[in-house]
C-alpha positions, -999 to 999 in steps of 0.1 A, spaced: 177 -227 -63 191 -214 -29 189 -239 -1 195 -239 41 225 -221 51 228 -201 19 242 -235 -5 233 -240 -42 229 -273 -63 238 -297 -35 236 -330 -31 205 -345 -11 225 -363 12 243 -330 20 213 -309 25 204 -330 48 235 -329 65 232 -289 67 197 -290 80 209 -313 109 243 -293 116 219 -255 113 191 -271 134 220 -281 158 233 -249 163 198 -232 161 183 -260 192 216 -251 214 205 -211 213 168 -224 220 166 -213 257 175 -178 243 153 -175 217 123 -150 221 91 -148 196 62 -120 201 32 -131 217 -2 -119 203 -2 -92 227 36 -83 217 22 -72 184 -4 -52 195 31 -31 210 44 -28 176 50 7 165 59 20 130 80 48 107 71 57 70 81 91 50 112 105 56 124 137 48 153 154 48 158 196 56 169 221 31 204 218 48 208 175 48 215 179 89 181 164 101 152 143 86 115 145 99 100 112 97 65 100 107 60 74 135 29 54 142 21 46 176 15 11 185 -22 -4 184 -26 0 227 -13 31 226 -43 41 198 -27 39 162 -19 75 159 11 90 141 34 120 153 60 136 134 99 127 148 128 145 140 162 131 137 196 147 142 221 133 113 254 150 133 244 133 171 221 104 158 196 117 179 159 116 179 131 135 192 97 136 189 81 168 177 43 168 174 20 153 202 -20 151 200 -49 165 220 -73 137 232 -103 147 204 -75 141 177 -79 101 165 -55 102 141 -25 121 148 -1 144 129 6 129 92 23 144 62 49 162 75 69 188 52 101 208 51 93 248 46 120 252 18 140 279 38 139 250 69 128 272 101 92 255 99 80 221 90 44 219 82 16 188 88 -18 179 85 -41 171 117 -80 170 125 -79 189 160 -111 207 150 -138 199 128 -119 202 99 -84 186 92 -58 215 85 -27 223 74 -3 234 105 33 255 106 52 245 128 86 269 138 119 249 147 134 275 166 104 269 194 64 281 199 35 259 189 21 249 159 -8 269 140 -32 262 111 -36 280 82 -66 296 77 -83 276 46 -118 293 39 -129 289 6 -165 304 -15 -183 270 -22 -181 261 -58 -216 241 -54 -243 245 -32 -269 216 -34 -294 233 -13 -301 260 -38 -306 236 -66 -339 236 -83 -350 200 -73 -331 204 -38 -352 193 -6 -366 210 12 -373 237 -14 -351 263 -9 -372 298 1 -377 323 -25 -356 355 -20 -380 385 -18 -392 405 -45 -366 428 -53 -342 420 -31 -308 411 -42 -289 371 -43 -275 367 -8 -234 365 -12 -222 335 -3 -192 335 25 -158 319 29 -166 280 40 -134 263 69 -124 233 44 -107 201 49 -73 203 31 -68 168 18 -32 174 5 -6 199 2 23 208 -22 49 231 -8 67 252 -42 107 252 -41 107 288 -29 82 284 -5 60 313 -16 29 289 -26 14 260 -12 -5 243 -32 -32 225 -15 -64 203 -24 -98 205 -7 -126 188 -9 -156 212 -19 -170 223 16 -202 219 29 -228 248 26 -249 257 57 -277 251 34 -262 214 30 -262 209 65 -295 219 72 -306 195 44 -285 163 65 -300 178 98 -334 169 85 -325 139 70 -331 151 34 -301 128 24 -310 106 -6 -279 99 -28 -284 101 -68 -252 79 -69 -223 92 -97 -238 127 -94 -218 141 -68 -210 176 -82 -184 179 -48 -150 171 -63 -114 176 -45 -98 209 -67 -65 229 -64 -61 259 -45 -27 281 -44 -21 293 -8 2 324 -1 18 312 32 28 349 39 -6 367 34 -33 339 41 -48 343 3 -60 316 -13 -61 315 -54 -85 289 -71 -75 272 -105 -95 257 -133 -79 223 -134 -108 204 -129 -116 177 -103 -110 154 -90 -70 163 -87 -50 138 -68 -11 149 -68 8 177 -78 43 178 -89 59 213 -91 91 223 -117 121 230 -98 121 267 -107 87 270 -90 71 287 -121 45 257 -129 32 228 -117 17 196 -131 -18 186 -119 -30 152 -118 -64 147 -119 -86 116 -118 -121 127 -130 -155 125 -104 -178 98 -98 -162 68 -105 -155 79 -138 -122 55 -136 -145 25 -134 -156 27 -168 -116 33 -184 -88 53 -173 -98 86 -167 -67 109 -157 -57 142 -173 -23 157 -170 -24 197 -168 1 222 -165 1 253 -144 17 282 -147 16 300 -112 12 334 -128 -23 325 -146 -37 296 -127 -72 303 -141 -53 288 -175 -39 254 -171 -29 236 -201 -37 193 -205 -11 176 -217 -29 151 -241 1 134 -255 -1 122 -214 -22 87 -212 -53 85 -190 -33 54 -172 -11 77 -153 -3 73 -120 29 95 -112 52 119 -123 80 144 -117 100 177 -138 133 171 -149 156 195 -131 158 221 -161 119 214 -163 121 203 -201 110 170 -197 78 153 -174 95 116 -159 62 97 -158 49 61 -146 15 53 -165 2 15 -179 26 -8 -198 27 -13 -229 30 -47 -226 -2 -64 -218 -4 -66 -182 -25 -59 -157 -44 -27 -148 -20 -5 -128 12 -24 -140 31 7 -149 63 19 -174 86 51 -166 80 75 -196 98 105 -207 81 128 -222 94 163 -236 75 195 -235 95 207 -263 81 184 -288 53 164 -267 74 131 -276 68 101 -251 91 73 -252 92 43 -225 127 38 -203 118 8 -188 105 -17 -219 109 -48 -215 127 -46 -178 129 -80 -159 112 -65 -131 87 -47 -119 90 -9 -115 66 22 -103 67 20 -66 70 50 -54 71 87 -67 102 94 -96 131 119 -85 149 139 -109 185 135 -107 212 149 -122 203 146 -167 184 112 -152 157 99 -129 154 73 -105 125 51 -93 118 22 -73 117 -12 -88 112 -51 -78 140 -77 -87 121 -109 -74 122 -110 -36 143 -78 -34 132 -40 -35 158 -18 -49 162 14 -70 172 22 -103 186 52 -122 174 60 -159 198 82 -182 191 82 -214 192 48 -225 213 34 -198 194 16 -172 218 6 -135 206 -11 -105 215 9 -74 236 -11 -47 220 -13 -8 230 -35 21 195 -41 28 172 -68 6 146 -37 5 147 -7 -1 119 19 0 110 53 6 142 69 -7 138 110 -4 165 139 -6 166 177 -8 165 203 -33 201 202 -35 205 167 -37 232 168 -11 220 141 10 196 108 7 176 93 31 155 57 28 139 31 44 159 -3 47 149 -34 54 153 -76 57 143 -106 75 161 -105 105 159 -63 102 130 -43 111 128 -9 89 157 9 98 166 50 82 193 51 62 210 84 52 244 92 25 257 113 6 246 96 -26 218 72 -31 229 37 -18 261 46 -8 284 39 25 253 46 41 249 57 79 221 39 102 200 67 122 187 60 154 146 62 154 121 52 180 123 14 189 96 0 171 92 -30 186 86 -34 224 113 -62 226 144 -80 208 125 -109 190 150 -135 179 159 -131 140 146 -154 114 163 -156 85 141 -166 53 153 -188 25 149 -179 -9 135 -209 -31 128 -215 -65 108 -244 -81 96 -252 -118 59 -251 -124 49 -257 -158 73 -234 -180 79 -210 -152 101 -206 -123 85 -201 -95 95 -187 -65 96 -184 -24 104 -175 7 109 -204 34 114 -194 72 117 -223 93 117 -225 132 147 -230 152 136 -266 167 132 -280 131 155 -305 124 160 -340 107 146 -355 139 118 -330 146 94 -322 113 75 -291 119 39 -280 103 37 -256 73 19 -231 65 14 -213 36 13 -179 30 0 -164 -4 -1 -126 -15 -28 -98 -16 -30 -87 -57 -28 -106 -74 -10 -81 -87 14 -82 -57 44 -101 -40 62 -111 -7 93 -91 -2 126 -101 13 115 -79 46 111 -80 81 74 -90 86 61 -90 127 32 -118 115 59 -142 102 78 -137 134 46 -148 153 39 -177 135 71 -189 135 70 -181 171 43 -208 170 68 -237 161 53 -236 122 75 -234 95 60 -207 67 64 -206 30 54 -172 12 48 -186 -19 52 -155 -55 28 -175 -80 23 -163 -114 7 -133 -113 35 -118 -94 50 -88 -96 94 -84 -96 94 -113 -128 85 -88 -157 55 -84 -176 49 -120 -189 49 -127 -156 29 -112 -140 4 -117 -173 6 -152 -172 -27 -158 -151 -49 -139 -175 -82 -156 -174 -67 -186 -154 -74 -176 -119 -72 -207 -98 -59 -228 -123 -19 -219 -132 -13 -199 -100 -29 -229 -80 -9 -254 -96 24 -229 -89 16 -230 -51 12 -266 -50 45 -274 -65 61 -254 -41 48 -268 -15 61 -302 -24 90 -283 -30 102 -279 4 81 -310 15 110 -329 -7 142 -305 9 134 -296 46 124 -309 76 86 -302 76 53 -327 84 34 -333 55 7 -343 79 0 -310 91 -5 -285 62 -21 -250 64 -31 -223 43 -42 -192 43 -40 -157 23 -58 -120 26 -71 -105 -6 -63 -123 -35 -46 -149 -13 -81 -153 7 -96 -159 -27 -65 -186 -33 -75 -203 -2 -110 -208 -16 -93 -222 -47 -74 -247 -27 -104 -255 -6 -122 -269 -33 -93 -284 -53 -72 -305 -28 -77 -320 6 -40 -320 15 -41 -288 39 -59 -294 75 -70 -260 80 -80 -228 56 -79 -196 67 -93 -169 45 -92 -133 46 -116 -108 29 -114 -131 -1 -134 -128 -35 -154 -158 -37 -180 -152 -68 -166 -133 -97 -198 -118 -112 -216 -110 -81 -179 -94 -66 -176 -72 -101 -211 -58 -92 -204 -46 -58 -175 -39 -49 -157 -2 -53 -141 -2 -89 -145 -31 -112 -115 -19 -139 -90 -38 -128 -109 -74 -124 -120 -66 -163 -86 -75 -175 -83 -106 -160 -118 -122 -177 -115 -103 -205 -148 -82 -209 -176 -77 -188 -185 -109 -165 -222 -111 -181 -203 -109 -214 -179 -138 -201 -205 -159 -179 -183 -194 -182 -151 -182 -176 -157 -161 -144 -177 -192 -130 -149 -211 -136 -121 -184 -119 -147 -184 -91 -136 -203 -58 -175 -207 -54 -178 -228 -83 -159 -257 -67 -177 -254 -34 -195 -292 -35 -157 -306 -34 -151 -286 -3 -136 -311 29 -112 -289 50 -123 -267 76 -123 -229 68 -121 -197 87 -134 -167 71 -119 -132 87 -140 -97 69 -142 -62 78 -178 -52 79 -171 -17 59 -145 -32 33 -162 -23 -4 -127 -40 -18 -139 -73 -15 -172 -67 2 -185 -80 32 -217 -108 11 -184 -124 -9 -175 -140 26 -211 -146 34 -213 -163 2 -186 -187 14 -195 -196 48 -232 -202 37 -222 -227 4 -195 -245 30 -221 -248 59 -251 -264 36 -219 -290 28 -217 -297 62 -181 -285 58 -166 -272 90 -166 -234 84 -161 -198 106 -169 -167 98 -159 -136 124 -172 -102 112 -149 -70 121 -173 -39 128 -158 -6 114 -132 -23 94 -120 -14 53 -101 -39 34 -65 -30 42 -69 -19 76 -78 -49 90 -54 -70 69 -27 -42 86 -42 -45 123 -39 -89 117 -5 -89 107 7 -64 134 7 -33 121 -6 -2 143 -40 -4 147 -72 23 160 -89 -7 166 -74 -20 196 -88 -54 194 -95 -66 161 -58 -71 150 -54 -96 187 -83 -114 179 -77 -124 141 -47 -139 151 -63 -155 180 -88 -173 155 -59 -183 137 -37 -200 163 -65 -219 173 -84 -230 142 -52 -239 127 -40 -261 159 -72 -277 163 -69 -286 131 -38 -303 138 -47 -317 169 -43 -358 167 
């Protein structure tokens, strides 16, 4: 168990005495200490995908503006020799979103990007040697027209007697994704089937009923010839999400996912190879599971790195790294039985191995598979993410990060080591002073269980501050060891927080994250609960003035714990899951919640009442604030409604604040300070939050 001021298996009597000499030192610096205000966050900006060029001298990353200046991302490029930056791509007015997905052209003289500055979102080239940028011309025959079918309405005319089947003409298509090959001779790029001017004469009149899970539009795999503008179709079939292509550019692997909803009734994915000389040919790989989610060539192209379902029983999505070996179509698993957690984030092939991200507890990190030797890579950083390189290998880049570090860009020679810090864009609009979390570990039944504990600076012996705790999105999920911009503002608020990894948790190995398997609410409940008298028992917090809250799966834990205990004074509960059965039948895939009753919910009536914070409802006493996106089909908008109407009929003191526009994740994003379109939602969540949670501690 790691303690204040970084000390292990001390005495009581001399934790105490460190908590009094750190909260000294901590209360002297207090005049200088600066925490973001509400508004501060909605000033936070933030950087994602680096790449570095063909040559290892510069890496294009992609920044997000900040929520007031309207959420968009541009692309940045940064200078490795002068630790410069500059930003390359800016935005017409009509374009909401930005420039996103920004590419190296293999040769370097171009980068290319994604953007909607039309009607359709394209793929752009843009030269480094000066000149704008310019889209590629992506017109495509419709595969499917649903205005000429024979039930279509309104009736499609009859063509004249004799007269011949008009041709149909090249469609402007949305290009959803793009693969650039190693030579740079093919781009291979997904779009959505188009719509037909028949189609949109049929939405013009409002001829728009939807036969749902008959949508014969699908997203399929073009080959684009940068040079010449032509554009190839292949027969893998829809609905392809990734491509992955060999290193010699001769094929590529197609992932595909399979159309309307498919994947809700069991993994559906198909693996295909592609030769780029006879794309009208592809080959499935069926030795390939349907549970895969990732992949990438060896570099002589003999083997297919993979990340697909566990073998151990585990959640939905809880992934392996497999090899497997075109020679022979062998498959055999690298990472059995691994501590942690691994699969996030795409493979790279290096060298005879492969590396891929993993979780080690609170840390983020990267490991290299060769053969049957497995290493941890070394970082300065408690996180690591993001980590890209060139064809050559010659250079790496990745995203660092800790508690008292925002995301910084990293770049060396090799993977992890004596690594250079590039300048980027500021991403926050001030210095905010540094919080350092503590990690903490606590028994719970036959696990060990553990946290992370940030404290404010005034707490001390003589000063007890609140608590609140913070539980994890999943449950399949877990707090990191990272710089967090909500944490800093709560902190900021004089509240100690404790961000709690129950079981369920990823970074602990399978068994782990296993271990709440039809015992939702009850194991991970009682896990959260020790903690918290955990650091009740060690630090300098008021057991008076308790708080919870969680978004996701930790919304659903806070209506657990609102009808379990009444130690907390205030619940706050983001887009939670409140009634299992009535949740499985309307929200946007129902696979993954399967696993955790086992069966179908009708099939298992009992035990998904029982893993249903609903079900406890008439024990309900502590006043609870409900915060749902209107538009989130993740946990959908009547699970909250079901709440707030059960807690107000118990004359229990309940809010509930509806977010127009709003999906699951984005909102969760725009609360905790992340960049935002929504320039208001974000401010006023954490508004509700401040002062539902202070009125509840108000004498």
């Amino acid at each position: 168990m790691l303690y204040a001021c970084g000390m292990r298996d001390i005495s009581r009597s001399t934790r105490l005495a460190a908590v009094c000499v750190c909260s000294a030192a901590l209360l002297s610096a207090a005049a200088q200490d600066h925490f973001p205000s509400n508004e501060d966050l909605r000033h936070v900006r933030s950087m994602s995908q680096p790449k570095l060029s063909p040559d290892g001298r510069s890496v294009l990353i992609q920044v997000t503006d900040a929520t007031t200046d309207g959420g968009k991302t541009h692309l940045w490029l940064v200078d490795v020799q002068t630790n410069t930056a500059r930003q390359l791509t800016y935005s017409p007015e009509s374009d909401k979103r930005g420039e996103y997905d920004g590419a190296w052209m293999p040769d370097g003289r171009s980068i290319l990007f994604l953007a909607h500055r039309t009607e359709h979102t394209q793929l752009y080239e843009l030269p480094m040697d000066g000149g704008e940028a310019h889209p590629f011309d992506v017109k495509i025959v419709p595969p499917v027209d649903e205005s000429k079918a024979p039930d279509a309405i309104p009736p499609a005319p009859k063509p004249a007697v004799g007269a011949s089947p008009a041709k149909p003409e090249p469609v402007e298509c949305n290009v959803g994704q793009y693969f650039v090959s190693p030579d740079g001779k093919q781009i291979a790029v997904l779009v959505h089937d188009p719509q037909t001017p028949g189609e949109k004469k049929e939405q013009d009149e409002k001829a728009d009923a939807v036969l749902v899970n008959h949508d014969p539009h699908g997203s399929r795999l073009y080959l684009l010839d940068p040079a010449s503008g032509k554009i190839t179709p292949t027969a893998v079939p829809p609905d392809v999400d990734r491509v992955v292509w060999t290193r010699q550019g001769d094929r590529m692997l197609a992932i595909a996912e399979g159309m309307n909803e498919v994947g809700d009734l069991a993994p559906a994915a198909t693996a295909w190879v592609i030769g780029v000389a006879d794309p009208a040919h592809p080959t499935q790989l069926k030795a390939i599971p349907a549970t895969i989610e990732a992949a990438t060539w060896s570099r002589d192209g003999s083997r297919i790195d993979y990340l697909a379902q566990s073998q151990a029983d585990a959640p939905p999505g809880y992934s392996d790294l497999y090899e497997y070996t075109v020679a022979d179509n062998s498959v055999r698993d690298l990472s059995a039985g691994f501590s942690g957690s691994i699969g996030y984030g795409e493979p790279i092939a290096e060298g005879d191995g492969v590396l891929d991200a993993a979780e080690l507890g609170t840390r983020s990190t990267v490991l290299r598979f060769t053969g049957d030797r497995r290493e941890e890579l070394k970082f300065d950083t408690a996180t690591v993410s993001q980590l890209n390189t060139n064809a050559k290998q010659s250079a790496w880049v990745w995203l660092g990060s800790s508690s008292t570090q925002p995301p910084t860009l990293y770049y060396a020679e090799k993977p992890g080591q004596d690594a250079k810090t590039l300048k980027t864009p500021d991403l926050l609009p001030a210095a905010w002073t540094p919080i350092p979390s503590h990690l903490i570990s606590w028994k719970s039944d036959a696990f060990t269980v553990e946290g992370l504990l940030y404290l404010p600076p005034q707490a001390s012996a003589d000063h007890k501050v609140p608590l609140i705790v913070d539980v994890h999105g999943g449950p399949t999920g877990a707090f990191e060891d990272s710089w967090n911009a909500f944490t800093e503002f709560l902190v900021g608020q004089g509240w100690a927080v404790l961000r709690t990894n129950p079981r369920g948790s990823t970074g602990y190995g399978a068994a782990f994250v296993a271990a709440n398997k039809n015992d939702l609410g009850g194991g991970d409940y009682r896990d959260i609960m020790a903690g918290v008298d955990a650091v009740l028992a060690q630090y300098p917090l008021d057991a008076n003035k308790l708080a919870l809250m969680g978004y996701s799966y930790g919304g659903e834990m806070a209506g657990f714990v609102e009808g379990q205990t009444d130690r907390f004074k205030a619940i706050v509960s983001g887009a939670p899951v409140i009634d299992q059965e009535s949740e499985y039948g309307t929200e946007n895939g129902s696979y993954y919640d399967r696993w955790f009753y086992e069966g179908y919910p009708w099939e298992h009536a009992a035990d998904a009442w029982r893993q249903s914070p609903l079900a406890n409802a008439a024990h309900a006493k502590t006043p609870f604030l409900l915060l749902q996106g209107e538009s989130d089909r993740t946990d959908p908008l009547g699970q909250s409604e079901e709440m707030y109407r059960a807690l107000r009929q118990m004359d229990v003191p309940v809010e509930l604040v509806e977010y127009p526009r709003e999906d699951h994740g984005p909102l969760a994003g725009g609360i905790f300070g992340s960049p935002s379109p929504e320039p208001w939602h974000g401010f006023d969540g954490r508004q509700r939050i401040v002062e539902f949670i202070n009125k509840a501690f108000a004498p």
